[in-house]
N, C-alpha and C positions, 0 to 999 in steps of 0.2 A: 873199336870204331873211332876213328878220327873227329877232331872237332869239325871238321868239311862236313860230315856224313851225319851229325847230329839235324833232326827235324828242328826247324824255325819253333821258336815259344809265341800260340797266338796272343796278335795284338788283338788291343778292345773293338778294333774297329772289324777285323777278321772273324772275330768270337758272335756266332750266332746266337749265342745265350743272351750278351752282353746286347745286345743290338736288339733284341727280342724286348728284354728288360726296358730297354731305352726307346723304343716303341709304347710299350705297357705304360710308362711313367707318363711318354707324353702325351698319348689316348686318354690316362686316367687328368692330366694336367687339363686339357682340352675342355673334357666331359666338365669338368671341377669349376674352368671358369664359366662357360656356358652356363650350369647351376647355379653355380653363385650370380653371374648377372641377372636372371630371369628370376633368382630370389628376391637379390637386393632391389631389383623395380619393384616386385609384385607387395614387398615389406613395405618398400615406400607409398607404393598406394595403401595397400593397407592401414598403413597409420596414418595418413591423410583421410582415409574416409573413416577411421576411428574418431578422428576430431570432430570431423565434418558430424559424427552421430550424437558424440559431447554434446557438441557446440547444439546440437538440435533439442536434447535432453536438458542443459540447460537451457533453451530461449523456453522451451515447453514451461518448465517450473518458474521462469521470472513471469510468463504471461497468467499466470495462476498467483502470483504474490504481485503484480499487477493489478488485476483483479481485487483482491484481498485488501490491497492499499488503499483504493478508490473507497472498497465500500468503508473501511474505516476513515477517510477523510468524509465521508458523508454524514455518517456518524458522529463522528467530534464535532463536525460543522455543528449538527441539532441540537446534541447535546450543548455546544457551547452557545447558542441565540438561546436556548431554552433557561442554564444558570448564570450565563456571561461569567463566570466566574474565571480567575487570570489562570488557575489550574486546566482548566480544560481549553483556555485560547492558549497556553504552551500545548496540549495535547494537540488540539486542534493544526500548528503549526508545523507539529513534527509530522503529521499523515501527509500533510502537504508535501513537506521535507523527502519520506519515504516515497510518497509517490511520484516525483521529479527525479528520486535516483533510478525508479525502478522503471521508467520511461528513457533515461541513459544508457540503464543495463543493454537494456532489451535493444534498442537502436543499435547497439556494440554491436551487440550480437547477431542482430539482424542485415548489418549493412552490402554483406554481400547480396543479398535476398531483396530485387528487386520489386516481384510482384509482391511486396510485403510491406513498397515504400507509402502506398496511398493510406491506408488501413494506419500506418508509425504516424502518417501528418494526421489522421484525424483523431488518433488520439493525444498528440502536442493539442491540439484546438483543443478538444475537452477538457484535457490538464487545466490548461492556460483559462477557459472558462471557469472553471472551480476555482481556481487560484480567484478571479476576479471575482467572483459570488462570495467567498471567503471574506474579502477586504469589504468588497459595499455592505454585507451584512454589519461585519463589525464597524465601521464607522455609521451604518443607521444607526447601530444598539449605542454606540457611544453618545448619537444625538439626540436619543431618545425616540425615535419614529418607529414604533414598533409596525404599523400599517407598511413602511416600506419595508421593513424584516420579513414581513407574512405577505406581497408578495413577489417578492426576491426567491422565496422558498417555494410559492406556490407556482411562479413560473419556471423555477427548474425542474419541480416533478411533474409539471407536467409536458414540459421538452423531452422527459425520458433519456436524459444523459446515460444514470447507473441502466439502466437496459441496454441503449445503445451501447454502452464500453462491454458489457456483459456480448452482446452480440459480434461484437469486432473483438476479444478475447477467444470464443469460442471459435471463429470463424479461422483466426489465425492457429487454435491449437489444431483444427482440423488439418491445415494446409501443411504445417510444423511435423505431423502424424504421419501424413501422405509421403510427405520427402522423408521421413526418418524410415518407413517402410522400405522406399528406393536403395536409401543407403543401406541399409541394412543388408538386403539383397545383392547392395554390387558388395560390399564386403563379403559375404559368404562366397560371391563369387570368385573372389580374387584367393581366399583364403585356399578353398578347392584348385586354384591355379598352382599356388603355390605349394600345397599340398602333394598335388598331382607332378608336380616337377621337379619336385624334390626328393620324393621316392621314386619315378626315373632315374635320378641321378646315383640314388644310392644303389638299387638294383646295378644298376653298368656299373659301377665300380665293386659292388661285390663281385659279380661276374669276372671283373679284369683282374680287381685285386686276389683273385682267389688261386694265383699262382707265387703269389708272397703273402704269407699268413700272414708276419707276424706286421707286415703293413695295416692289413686289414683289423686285425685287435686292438690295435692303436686307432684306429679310426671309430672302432665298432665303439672301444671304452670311453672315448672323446662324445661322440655324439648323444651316448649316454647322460655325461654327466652334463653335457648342453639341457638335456629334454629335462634330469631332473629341477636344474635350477630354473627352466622355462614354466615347470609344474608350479613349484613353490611359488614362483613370480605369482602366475594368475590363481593359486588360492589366495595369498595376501590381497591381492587387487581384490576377490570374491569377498571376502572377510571385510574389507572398509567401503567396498561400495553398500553392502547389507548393513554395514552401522550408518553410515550416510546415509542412507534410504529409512532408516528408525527413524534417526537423527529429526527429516525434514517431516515425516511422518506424524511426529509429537509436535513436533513445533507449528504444524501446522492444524491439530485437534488442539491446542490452548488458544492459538489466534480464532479459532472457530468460538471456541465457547467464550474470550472476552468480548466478541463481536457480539454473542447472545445475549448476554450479561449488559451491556449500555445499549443493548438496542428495548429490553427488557426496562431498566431502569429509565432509559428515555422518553415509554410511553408511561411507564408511572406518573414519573416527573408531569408531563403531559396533562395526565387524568386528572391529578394535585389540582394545576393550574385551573385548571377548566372548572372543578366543581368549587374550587375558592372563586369563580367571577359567578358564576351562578347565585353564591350567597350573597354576592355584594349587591349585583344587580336585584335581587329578591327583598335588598331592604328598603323602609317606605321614605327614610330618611337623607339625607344628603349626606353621601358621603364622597371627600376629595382624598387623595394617595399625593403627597407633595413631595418635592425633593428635599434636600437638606435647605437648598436657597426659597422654601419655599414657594415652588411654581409648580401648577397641576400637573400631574402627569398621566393620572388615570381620574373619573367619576363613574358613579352611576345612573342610570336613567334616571334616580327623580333629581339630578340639578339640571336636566336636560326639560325638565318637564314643568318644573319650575322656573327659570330663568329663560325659557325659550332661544338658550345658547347649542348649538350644536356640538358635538364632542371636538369637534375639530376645531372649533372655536376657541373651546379653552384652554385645550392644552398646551403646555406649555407658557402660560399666561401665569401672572404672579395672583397667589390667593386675594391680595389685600386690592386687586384691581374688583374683585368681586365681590369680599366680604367685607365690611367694617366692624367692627370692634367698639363696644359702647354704648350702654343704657340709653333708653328714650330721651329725651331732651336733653343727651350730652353729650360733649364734645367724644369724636373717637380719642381712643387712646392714644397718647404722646408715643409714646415707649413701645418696644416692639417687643410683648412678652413671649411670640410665639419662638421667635429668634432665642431668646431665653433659655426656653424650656426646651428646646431641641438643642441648645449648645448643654443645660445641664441631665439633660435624658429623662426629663421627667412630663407626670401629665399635665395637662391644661383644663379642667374643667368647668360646665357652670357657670362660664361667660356671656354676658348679653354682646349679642351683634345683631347686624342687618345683611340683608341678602338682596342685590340689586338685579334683576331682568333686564332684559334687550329695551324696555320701553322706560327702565331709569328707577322707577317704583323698589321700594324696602321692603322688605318681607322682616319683621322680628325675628329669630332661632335663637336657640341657647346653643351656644358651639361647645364643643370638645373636642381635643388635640391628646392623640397617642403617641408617642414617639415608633417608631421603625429601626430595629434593631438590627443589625448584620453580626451575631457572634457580642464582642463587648461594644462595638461603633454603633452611632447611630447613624442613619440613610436617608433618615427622611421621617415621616410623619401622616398620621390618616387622621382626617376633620371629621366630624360626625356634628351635623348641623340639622338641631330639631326643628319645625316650626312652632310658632306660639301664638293665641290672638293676641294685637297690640292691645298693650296695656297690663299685660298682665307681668 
């Protein structure tokens, strides 16, 4: 056979095998990106509405430590008008503190969330009210008005602030719930999308791939080891959200029981106070509570009943406007021994004075002076002012 008579060698483009093949490739090429774009949308929703359930999961838990912040700035407020002490006005200012970031948080987080905007302004105004109850209380307590402290306090419980923020709290977890359900829902749904398109995709290409194996082992072994490292993924993720979820779990059963704990102690403190004015008012004799400068700050009914001064009259009024110092037919004292005795922390007994009323008139008393200790300082001083008939 001559080289004239030899058959042509098919070319690729001739070769129906080849052409077949190159069909199959581009079929499976086709099918592959059609899958992958309808993945890659349906992943990007997905992980948009994963945030979008975050993002709801956290505002849910800031409006709950919102919550929690309030009632503990309510708390340190009381506790702090009840000891003034600078320990509990730093405590007092960090609930504040906390609860202006946790009013931040939560607006972050909320700002897309329109019908969520009226509910965010009125709790700024409440904030912004407590912040301002906070300051006048402490500057009454600095100036000593305790009538303005008590009621400062009395007309805030009874505006019903901590209900109202408890009610606008609840109201937004409810609404926070509602939409997290929604999302929830389109996720499942999109996941099912993708779900569903994805095994399409792989059905048609098992189908097509199934006249080149060893394409398809490669494929089968690949997608494998995609799912196993998509497994690991979400138990890691399982794994720290359940510690996260301890985590907030505790931390918020200790916030619960210090809460218990100074609201506990604050009516103690409370009861203290109440049954120590009970016994002062109970005694027959005059007794004054001064400052260090010597001006009244508290009495009991009988200088009220003797002097026919009203409480509001004296307070704050210097002692020596009202008492005098000095046996019968002598001059008062030069010397200011009460100033003395409150600078060296000691008593004062057994002194002759007088006692002046609204209409000018002396009442004789034997005074005594206890000094008022805070720890090693002294603060001030209680008068205990007998009567006596003159002359005696």
């Amino acid at each position: 056979m001559s080289p004239a008579d030899t058959p042509p060698f098919p070319t690729a483009v001739s070769d129906p095998i080849i052409r077949r093949i190159v069909a199959l490739f581009a079929t499976v090429a086709a099918i592959l990106v059609v899958v992958a774009a309808v993945a890659l949308r349906n992943i990007s929703r997905a992980t948009a509405s994963n945030d979008w359930v975050n993002q709801t999961h956290a505002a849910i838990l800031e409006l709950g430590s919102l919550r929690g912040s309030f009632l503990a700035s309510d708390a340190a407020l009381r506790t702090l008008l009840v000891t003034g002490s600078e320990q509990d006005e730093a405590a007092c200012r960090e609930a504040m503190s906390n609860l202006s970031e946790n009013l931040e948080v939560l607006r972050a987080l909320l700002r897309t969330d329109r019908a969520s905007a009226p509910a965010l302004e009125r709790l700024d105004a409440l904030s912004e009210g407590r912040s301002k109850l906070t300051r006048d209380a402490l500057a009454a307590r600095r100036g000593g008005k305790p009538e303005a402290i008590r009621s400062l306090v009395l007309a805030d419980t009874a505006a019903g602030v901590t209900s109202e923020v408890r009610r606008i709290v609840e109201k937004l977890k409810t609404e926070q719930m509602a939409l997290l359900a929604a999302r929830d829902s389109e996720a499942y749904l999109q996941a099912q999308t993708t779900r569903w398109t994805v095994g399409t995709g792989v059905a048609l290409n098992f189908l097509l791939l199934g006249l080149a194996g060893w394409l398809v082992r490669d494929d089968v072994r690949a997608r494998r080891r995609a799912a196993e490292v998509l497994r690991e993924a979400n138990e890691q993720l399982e794994t720290r959200v359940q510690e996260r979820t301890a985590e907030l779990a505790k931390a918020n059963e200790v916030l619960r029981a210090e809460n218990l704990e100074r609201a506990w102690g604050a009516q103690a403190l409370e009861h203290q106070l109440r049954y120590n004015e009970l016994i002062v008012n109970s005694i027959s004799d005059l007794v004054f509570v001064l400052t260090k400068a010597q001006n009244i700050s508290r009495l009991n009914p009988a200088v009220t009943h003797l002097t026919g001064f009203e409480t509001k009259e004296l307070v704050n009024r210097p002692l020596q406007s009202l008492v005098r110092l000095g046996g019968a037919g002598r001059p008062a004292v030069s010397a200011d021994p009460l100033a003395q005795a409150l600078r060296e922390g000691r008593e004062y007994r057994e002194a002759d004075a007088f006692v002046k009323n609204r209409a000018g008139a002396e009442t004789p008393v034997s005074f005594m002076l206890f000094p008022l200790r805070d720890r090693d300082r002294v603060v001030g001083g209680v008068v205990i002012l007998r009567t006596r008939e003159k002359g005696v």
